[in-house]
RODO-2510 file (C-alpha; in nm, 4 decimals, decimal comma):
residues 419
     n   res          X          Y          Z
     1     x     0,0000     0,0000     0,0000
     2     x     0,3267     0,2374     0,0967
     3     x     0,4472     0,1617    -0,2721
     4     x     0,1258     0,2493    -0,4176
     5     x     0,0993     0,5649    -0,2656
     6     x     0,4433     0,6732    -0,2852
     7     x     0,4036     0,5662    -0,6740
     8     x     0,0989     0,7964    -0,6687
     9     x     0,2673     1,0877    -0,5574
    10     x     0,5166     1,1205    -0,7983
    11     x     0,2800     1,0674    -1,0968
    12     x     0,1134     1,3789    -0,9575
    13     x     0,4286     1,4989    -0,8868
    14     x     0,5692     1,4589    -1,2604
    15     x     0,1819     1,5866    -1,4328
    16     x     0,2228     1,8939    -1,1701
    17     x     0,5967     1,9705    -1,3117
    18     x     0,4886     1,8692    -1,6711
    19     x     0,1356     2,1104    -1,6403
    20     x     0,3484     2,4115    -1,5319
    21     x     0,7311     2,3535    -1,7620
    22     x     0,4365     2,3228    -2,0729
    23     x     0,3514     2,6946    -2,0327
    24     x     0,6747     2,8021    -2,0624
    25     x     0,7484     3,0842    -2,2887
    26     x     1,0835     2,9636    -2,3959
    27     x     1,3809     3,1646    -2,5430
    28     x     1,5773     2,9840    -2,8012
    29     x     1,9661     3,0700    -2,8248
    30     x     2,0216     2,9080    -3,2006
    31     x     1,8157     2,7685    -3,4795
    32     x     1,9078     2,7665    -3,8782
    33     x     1,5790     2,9129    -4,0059
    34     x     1,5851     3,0491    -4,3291
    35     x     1,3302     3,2878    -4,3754
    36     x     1,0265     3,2164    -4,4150
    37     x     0,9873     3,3847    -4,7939
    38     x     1,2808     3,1315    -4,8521
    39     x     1,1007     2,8517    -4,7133
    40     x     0,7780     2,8679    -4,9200
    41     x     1,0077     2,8524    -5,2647
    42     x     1,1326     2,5122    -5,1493
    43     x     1,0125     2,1423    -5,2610
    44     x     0,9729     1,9809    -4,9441
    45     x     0,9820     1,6382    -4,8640
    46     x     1,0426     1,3515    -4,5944
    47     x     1,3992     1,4192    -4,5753
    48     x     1,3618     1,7983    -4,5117
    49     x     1,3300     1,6569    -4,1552
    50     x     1,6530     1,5190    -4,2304
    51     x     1,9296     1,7969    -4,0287
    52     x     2,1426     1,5564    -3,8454
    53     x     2,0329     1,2048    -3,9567
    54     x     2,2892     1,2871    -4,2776
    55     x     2,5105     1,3199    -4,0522
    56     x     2,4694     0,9834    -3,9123
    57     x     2,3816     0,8274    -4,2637
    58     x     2,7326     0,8880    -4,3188
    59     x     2,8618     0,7635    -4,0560
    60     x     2,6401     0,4690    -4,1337
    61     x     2,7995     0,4331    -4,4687
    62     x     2,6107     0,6603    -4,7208
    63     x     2,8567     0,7846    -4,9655
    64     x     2,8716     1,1779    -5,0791
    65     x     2,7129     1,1384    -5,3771
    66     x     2,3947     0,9929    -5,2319
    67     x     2,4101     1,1932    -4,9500
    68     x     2,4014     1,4888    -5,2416
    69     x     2,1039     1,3302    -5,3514
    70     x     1,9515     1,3171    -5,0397
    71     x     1,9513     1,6890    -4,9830
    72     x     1,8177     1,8018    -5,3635
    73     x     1,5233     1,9323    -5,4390
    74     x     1,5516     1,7766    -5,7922
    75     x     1,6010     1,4399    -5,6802
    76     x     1,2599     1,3030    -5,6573
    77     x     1,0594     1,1742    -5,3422
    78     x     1,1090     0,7327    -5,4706
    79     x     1,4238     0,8035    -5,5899
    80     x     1,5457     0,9409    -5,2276
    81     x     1,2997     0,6687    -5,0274
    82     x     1,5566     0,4196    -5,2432
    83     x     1,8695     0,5590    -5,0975
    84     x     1,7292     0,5829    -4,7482
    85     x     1,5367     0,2793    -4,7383
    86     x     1,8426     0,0494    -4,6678
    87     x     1,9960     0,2406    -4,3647
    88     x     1,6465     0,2695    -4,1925
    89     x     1,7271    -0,0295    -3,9601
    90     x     2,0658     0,1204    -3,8834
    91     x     1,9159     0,4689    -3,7590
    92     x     1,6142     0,3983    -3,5751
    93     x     1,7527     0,3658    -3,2757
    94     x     1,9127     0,7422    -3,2636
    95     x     1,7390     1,0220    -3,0859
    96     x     1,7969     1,2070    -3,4138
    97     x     1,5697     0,9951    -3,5391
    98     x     1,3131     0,9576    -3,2911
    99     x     1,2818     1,3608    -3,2849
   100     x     1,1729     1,3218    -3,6907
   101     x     0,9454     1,0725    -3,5496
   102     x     0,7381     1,2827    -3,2787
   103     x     0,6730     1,5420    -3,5765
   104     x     0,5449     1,3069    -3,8359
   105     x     0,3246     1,1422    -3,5515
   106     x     0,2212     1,4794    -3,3913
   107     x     0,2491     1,7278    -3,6546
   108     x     0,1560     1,5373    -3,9485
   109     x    -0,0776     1,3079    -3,7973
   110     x     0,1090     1,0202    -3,9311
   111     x     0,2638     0,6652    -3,8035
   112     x     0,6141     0,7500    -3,8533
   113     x     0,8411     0,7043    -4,1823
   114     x     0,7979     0,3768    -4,3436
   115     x     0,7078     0,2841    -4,7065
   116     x     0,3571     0,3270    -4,7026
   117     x     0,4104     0,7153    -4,5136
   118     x     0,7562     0,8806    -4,7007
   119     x     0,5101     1,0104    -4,9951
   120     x     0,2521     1,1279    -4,7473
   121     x     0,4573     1,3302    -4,4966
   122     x     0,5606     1,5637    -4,7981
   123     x     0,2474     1,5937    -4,8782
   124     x     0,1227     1,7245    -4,5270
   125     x     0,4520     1,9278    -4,5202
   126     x     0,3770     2,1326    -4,8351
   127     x     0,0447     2,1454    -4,7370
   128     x     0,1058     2,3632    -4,4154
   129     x     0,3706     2,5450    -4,6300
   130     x     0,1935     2,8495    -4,6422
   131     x     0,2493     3,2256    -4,5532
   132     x     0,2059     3,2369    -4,1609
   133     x     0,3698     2,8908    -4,1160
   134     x     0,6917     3,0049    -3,9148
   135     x     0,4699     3,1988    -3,6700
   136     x     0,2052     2,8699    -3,6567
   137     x     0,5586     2,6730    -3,5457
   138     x     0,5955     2,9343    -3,3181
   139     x     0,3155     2,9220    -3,1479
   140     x     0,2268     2,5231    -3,1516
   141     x     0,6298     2,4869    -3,0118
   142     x     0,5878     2,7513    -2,7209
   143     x     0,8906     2,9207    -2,8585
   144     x     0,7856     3,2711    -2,8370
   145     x     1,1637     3,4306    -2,9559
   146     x     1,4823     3,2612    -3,1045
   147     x     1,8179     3,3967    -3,2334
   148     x     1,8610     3,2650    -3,5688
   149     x     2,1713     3,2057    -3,7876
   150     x     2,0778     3,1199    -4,1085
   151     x     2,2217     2,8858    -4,3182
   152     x     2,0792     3,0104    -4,6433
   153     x     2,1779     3,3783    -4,5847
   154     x     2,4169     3,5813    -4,3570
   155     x     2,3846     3,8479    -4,5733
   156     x     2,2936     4,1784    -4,4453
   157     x     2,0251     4,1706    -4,6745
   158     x     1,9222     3,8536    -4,6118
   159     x     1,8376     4,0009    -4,2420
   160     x     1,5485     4,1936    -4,3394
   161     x     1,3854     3,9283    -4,4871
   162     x     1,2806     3,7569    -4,0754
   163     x     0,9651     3,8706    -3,8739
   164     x     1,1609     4,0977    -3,6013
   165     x     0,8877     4,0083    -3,3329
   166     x     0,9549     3,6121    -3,3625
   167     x     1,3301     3,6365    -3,4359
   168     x     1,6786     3,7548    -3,3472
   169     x     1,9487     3,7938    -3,5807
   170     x     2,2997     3,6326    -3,5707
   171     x     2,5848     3,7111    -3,8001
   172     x     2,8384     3,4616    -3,8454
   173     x     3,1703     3,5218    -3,9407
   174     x     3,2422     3,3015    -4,2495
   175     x     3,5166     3,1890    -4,4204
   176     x     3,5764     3,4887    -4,6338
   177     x     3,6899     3,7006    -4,3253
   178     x     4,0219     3,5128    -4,3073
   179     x     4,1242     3,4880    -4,6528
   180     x     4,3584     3,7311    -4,8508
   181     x     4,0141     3,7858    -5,1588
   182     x     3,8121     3,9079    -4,9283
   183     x     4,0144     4,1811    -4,9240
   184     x     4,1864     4,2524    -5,2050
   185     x     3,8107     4,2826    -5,3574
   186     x     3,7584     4,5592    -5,1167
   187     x     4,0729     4,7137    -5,1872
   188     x     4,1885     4,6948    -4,8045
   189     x     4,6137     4,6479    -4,8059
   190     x     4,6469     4,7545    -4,4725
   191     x     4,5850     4,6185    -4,0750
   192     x     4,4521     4,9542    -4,0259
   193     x     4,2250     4,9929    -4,3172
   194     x     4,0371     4,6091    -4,2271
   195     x     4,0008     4,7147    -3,8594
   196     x     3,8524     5,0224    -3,9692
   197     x     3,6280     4,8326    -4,2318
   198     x     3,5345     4,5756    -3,9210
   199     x     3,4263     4,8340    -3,6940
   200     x     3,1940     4,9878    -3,9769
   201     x     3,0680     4,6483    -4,0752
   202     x     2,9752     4,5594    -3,6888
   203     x     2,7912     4,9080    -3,6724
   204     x     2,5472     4,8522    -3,9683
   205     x     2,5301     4,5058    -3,7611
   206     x     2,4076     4,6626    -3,4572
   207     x     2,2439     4,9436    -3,6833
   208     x     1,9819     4,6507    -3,8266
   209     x     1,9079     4,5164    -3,5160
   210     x     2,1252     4,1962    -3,5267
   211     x     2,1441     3,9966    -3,2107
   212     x     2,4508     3,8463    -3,1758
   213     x     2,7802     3,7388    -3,3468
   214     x     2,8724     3,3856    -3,3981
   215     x     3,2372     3,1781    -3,4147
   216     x     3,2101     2,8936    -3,6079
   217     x     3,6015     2,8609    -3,6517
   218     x     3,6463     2,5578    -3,4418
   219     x     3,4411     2,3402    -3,7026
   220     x     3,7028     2,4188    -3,9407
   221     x     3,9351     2,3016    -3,7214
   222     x     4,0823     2,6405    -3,6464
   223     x     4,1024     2,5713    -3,2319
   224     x     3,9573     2,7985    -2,9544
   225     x     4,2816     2,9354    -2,8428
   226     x     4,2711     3,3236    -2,9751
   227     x     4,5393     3,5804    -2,8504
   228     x     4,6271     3,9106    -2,8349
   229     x     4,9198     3,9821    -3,1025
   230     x     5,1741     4,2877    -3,1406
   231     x     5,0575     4,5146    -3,4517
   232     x     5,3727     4,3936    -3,6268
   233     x     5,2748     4,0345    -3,6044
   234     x     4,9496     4,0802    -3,7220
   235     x     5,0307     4,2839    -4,0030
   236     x     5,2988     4,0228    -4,0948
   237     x     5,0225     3,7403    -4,0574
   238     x     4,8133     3,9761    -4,3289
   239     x     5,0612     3,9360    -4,5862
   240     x     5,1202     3,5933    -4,5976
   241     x     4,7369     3,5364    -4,5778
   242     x     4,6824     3,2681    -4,8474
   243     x     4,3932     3,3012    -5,0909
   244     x     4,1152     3,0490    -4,9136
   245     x     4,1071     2,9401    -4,4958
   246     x     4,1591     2,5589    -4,6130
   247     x     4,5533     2,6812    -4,6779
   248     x     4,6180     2,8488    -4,3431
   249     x     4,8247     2,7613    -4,1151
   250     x     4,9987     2,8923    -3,7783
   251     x     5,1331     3,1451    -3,9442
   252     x     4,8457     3,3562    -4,0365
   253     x     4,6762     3,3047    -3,6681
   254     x     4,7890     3,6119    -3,5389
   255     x     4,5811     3,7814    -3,8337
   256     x     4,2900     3,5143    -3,7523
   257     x     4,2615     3,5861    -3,3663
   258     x     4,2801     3,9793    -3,4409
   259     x     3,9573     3,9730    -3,7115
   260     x     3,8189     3,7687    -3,4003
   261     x     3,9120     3,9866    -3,1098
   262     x     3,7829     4,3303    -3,3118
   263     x     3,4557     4,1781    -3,3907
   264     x     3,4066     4,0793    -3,0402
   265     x     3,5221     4,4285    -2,9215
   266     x     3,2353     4,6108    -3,1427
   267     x     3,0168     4,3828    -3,0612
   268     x     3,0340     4,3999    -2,7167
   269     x     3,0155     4,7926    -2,7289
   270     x     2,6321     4,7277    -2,8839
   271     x     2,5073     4,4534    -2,6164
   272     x     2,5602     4,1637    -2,8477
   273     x     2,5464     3,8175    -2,7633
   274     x     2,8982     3,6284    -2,8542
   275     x     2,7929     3,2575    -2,9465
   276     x     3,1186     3,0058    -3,0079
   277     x     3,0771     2,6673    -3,1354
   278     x     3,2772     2,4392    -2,8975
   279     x     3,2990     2,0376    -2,8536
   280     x     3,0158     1,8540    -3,1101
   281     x     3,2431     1,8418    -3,4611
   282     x     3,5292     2,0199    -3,3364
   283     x     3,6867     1,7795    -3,2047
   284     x     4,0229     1,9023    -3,0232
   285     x     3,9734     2,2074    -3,1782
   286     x     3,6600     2,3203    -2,9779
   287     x     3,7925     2,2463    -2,6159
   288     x     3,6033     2,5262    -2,3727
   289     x     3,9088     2,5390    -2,1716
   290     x     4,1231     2,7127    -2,4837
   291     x     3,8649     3,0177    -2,4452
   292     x     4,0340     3,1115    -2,1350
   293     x     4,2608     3,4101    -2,2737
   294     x     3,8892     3,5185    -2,4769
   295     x     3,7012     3,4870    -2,1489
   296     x     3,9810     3,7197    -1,9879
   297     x     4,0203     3,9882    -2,2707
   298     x     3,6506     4,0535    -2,2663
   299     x     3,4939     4,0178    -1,9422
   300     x     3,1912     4,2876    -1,9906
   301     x     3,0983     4,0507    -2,2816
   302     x     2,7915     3,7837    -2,2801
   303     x     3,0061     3,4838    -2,4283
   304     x     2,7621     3,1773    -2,4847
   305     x     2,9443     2,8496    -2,5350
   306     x     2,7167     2,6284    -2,7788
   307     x     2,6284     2,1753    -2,7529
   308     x     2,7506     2,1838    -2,3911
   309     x     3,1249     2,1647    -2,5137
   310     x     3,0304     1,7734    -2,5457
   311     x     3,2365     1,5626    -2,4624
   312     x     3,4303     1,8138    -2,3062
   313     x     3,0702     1,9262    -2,0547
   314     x     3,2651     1,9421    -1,7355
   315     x     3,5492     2,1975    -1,8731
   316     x     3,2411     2,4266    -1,9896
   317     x     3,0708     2,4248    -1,6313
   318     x     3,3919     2,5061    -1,4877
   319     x     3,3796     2,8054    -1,7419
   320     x     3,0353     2,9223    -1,6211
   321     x     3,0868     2,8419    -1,2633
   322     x     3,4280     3,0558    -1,2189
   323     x     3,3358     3,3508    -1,5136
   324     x     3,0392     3,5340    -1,4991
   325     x     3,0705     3,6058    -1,8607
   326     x     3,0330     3,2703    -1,9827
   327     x     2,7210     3,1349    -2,0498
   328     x     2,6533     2,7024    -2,0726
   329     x     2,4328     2,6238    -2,3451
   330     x     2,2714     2,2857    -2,4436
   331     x     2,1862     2,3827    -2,7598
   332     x     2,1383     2,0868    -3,0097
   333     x     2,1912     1,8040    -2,7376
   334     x     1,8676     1,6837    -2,6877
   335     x     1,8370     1,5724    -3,0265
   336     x     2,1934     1,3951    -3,0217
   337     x     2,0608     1,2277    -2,7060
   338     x     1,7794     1,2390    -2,4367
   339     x     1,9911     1,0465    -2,1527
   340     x     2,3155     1,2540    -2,1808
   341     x     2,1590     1,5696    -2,2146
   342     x     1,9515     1,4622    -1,8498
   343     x     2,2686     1,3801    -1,7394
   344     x     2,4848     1,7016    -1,8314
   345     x     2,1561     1,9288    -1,7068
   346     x     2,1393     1,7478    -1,3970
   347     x     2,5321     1,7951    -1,3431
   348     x     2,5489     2,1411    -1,3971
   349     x     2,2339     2,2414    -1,1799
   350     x     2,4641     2,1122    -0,9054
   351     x     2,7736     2,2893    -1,0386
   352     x     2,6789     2,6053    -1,2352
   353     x     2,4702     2,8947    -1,1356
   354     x     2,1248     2,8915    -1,2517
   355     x     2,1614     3,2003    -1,4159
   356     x     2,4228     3,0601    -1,6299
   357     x     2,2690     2,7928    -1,8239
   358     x     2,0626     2,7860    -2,1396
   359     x     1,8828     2,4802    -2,1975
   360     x     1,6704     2,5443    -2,5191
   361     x     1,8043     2,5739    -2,8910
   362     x     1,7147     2,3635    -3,1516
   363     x     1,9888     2,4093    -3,4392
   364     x     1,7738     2,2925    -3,7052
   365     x     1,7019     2,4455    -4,0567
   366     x     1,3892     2,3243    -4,1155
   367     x     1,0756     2,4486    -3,8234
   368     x     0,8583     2,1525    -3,8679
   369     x     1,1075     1,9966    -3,6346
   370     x     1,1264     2,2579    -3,3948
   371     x     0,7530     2,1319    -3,2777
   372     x     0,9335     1,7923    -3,1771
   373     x     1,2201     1,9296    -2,9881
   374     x     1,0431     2,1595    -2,7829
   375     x     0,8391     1,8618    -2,6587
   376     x     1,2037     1,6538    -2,6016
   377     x     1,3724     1,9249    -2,4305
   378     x     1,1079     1,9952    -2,2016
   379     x     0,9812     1,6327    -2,0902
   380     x     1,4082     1,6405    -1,9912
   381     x     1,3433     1,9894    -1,7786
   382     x     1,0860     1,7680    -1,6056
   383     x     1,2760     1,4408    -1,5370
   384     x     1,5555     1,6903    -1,3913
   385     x     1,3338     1,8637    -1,1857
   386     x     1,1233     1,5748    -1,0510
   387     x     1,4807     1,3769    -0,9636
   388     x     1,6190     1,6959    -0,7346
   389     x     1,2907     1,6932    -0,5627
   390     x     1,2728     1,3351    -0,5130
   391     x     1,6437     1,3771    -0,4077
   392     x     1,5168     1,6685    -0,1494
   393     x     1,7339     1,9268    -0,3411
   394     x     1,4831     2,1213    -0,4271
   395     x     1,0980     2,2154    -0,3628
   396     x     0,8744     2,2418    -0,6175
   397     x     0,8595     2,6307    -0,6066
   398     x     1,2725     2,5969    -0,7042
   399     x     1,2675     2,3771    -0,9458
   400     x     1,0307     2,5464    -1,1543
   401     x     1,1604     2,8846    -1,1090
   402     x     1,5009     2,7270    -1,2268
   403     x     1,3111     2,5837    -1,5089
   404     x     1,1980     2,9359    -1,6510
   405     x     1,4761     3,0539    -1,6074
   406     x     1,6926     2,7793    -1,7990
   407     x     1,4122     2,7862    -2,0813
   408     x     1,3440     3,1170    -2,1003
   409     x     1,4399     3,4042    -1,7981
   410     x     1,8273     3,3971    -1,8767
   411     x     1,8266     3,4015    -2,2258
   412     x     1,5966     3,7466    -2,2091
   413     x     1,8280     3,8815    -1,9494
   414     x     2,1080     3,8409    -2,1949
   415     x     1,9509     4,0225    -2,4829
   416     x     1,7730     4,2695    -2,2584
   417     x     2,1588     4,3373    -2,1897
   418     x     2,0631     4,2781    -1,8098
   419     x     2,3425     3,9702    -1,8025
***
């Protein structure tokens, strides 16, 4: 009878925390969205759900060319069902995939992808792919605001193309900022003349309302361990920059780590959010710890370190523990998987301020799947929750103030420049 009881009260326990983490208003630090006029121009079809399964089809074995395939739009619906079909045994037990698998059963109405459903879920897809759709998703995902670095665009004119209201801007610094074209095109020969052209460039950033800035350099395996240089070292760096970023090397890092230190600089002067990739793809080269002379150099700046640093988690809540600057974000993880983002969340409640952590980003392009994650990340907020109070960490009061704020309160602090 004890058991029964006890049983009892954590059901009502979990629907109480479930009822209450539902009506969250959440924040998201990072999604791909192109816009939506973008969006309605495309052929969609089952494997537009298909962000990060490609990356486990080839892992899987799927070559590049059918992985090519895969992503066209001119590649037609049986034709891609014929490449896919054989590795469908070999994915279904991923997260990745059973995220693509709460949409087509809750968004589309359908029992997941099979034979008999791959020609059907595009058809439901292109059927809500109408003007409005992105602020349907919005709405049906409890995602009232989300910073947004598009794939399709980092153009500045590219910007005005989102719905202000729903989305904030992030500007990514490509490739192009750390090769010698880039430029020569411009007809900038000198250290001074680029910083100059940088700190122009950042304004018309901050001028359009843009967000944020991100650094993606650790995916190119460029690692996280920028420094300050002496003027003549950069300017030496400058003129041995080679023609494309594939062909740098150590010599042209002092150049590398002053384009990143002067965009940080202006953006931190406008309030903007500084968002690093670190840990999933990286590798080596996206260790938390080698932001430590970063962290230092701009302490007045919001620094938000992106997919938990995974597998390197612990060195990132040292980060936010010790820096007040430094921001843990799980961005992305609860798609990779369920148990290890529970497990990193439920680590860093003990270790990292609550003020510190971001638990909500999607990172995918496409927003149908946006309506699966939400549901994902938040059933984890619960399991977290429900476990400290179990554990008698917390009451229920706590735990659900901690869950706004890891959903929602601390991301608006940021960009309300209150951080």
């Amino acid at each position: 009878m004890k058991k029964a009881r006890k049983k009892s009260a954590s059901s009502l326990l979990r629907k109480r925390l479930t009822d209450e983490i539902n009506k969250i208003s959440i924040f998201s630090s990072h999604e791909h969205f192109c816009s939506e006029e973008n969006y309605l121009t495309k052929r969609l079809d089952f494997s537009a759900l298909f962000n990060y399964i490609i990356l486990a089809l080839s892992g899987s074995g799927l070559g590049n060319g059918e992985r090519g395939q895969l992503l066209s739009e001119e590649v037609s619906e049986s034709e891609k069902w014929k490449i896919f079909k054989p590795y469908l045994s070999r994915l279904s037990n991923l997260d990745y995939f059973n995220l693509n698998e709460i949409v087509i059963r809750d968004l589309y109405g359908l029992a997941g992808l099979n034979k008999n459903t791959y020609i059907r879920i595009g058809e439901r897809m292109r059927k809500l792919q109408v003007p409005g759709h992105y602020r349907t998703m919005m709405k049906m995902s409890g995602v009232e605001y989300a910073l947004v670095d598009s794939l399709s665009g980092n153009s500045e004119e590219e910007f005005s193309n989102y719905d202000r209201n729903l989305f904030g801007l992030i500007y990514r610094i490509n490739v192009e900022w750390f090769a010698r074209d880039y430029y020569l095109k411009r007809e900038l020969y000198s250290i001074e003349k680029v910083f100059q052209y940088i700190d122009e460039f950042v304004n018309r950033l901050a001028a359009k309302g843009v967000k944020g800035i991100k650094l993606p350099l650790a995916v190119w395996q460029l690692n996280l361990n920028f420094q300050k240089w002496e003027v003549p070292e950069i300017k030496r760096s400058f003129e041995l920059l080679p023609p494309r970023i594939e062909e740098s090397t150590r010599l042209h890092r002092p150049f590398i780590d002053a384009v990143v230190y002067r965009f940080i600089f202006q953006g931190a002067k406008h309030n903007m959010i500084i968002q690093i990739h670190a840990g999933m793809q990286s590798y080596k080269a996206g260790e938390p710890y080698l932001l430590k002379n970063l962290i230092d150099t701009f302490p007045d700046a919001a620094i938000d370190i992106f997919h938990a640093g995974y597998p390197y988690d612990g060195q990132l809540a040292v980060l936010a523990s010790m820096f007040r600057n430094v921001y843990a974000d799980l961005c992305w993880m609860a798609s990779v998987s369920k148990s290890l983002t529970r497990r990193i969340l439920g680590e860093w409640l003990e270790m990292v301020p609550a003020n510190k952590i971001l638990a909500f980003g999607s990172d995918f392009g496409f927003i149908d799947n946006l309506f699966g994650y939400q549901q994902i990340v938040r059933q984890i907020v619960v399991e977290v929750m429900e476990e400290k109070i179990l554990a008698g960490r917390y009451d229920e009061e706590t735990a659900l103030k901690f869950s706004q704020m890891i959903l929602r309160a601390n991301l608006k602090n940021i960009l309300d420049g209150n951080h």
